[in-house]
N, C-alpha and C positions, 0 to 999 in steps of 0.2 A: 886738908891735904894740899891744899893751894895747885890744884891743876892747873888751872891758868899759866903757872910759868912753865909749862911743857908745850906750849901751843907752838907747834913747826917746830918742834925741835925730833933728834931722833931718841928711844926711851925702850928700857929693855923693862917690860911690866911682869912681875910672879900674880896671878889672881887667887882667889883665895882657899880653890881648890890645889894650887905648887904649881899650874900650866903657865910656861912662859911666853909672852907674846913679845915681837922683836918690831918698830915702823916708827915713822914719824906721827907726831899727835896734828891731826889733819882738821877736827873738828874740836874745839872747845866748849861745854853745856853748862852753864851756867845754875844755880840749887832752883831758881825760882822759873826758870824752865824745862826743868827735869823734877818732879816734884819734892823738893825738899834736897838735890844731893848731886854734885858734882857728875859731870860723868866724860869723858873724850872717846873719840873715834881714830884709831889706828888707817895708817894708809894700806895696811893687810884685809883692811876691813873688819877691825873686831869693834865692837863698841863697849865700853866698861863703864859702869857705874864705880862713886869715889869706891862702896861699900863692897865691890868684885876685887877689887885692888889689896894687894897684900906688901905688897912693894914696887915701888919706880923709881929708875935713876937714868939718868940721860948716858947716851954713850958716844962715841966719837963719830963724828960723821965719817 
């Protein structure tokens, strides 16, 4: 899913239950420090793994 390129940007995320979470990606996690799998941290405070994730797309500042 290439999270990496959301790092400090702002990203409107669907997770994989349809809940929408709205912030900038404040934390970037790398697969081999997360075991095996992406994951970032919202500056709302949510933290996602790649596999929570249903859809992400950056949105205007």
């Amino acid at each position: 899913m290439k999270l990496n390129t959301y790092r400090n940007k702002n990203v409107r995320v669907i997770d994989a239950n349809g809940k929408m979470y709205v912030g900038k990606v404040d934390l970037y996690t790398q697969p081999n420090d997360n075991d095996g799998e992406e994951a970032i941290a919202l500056s709302s405070g949510i933290w996602l793994d790649e596999s929570d994730i249903q859809s992400i797309e950056l949105i205007e500042d």
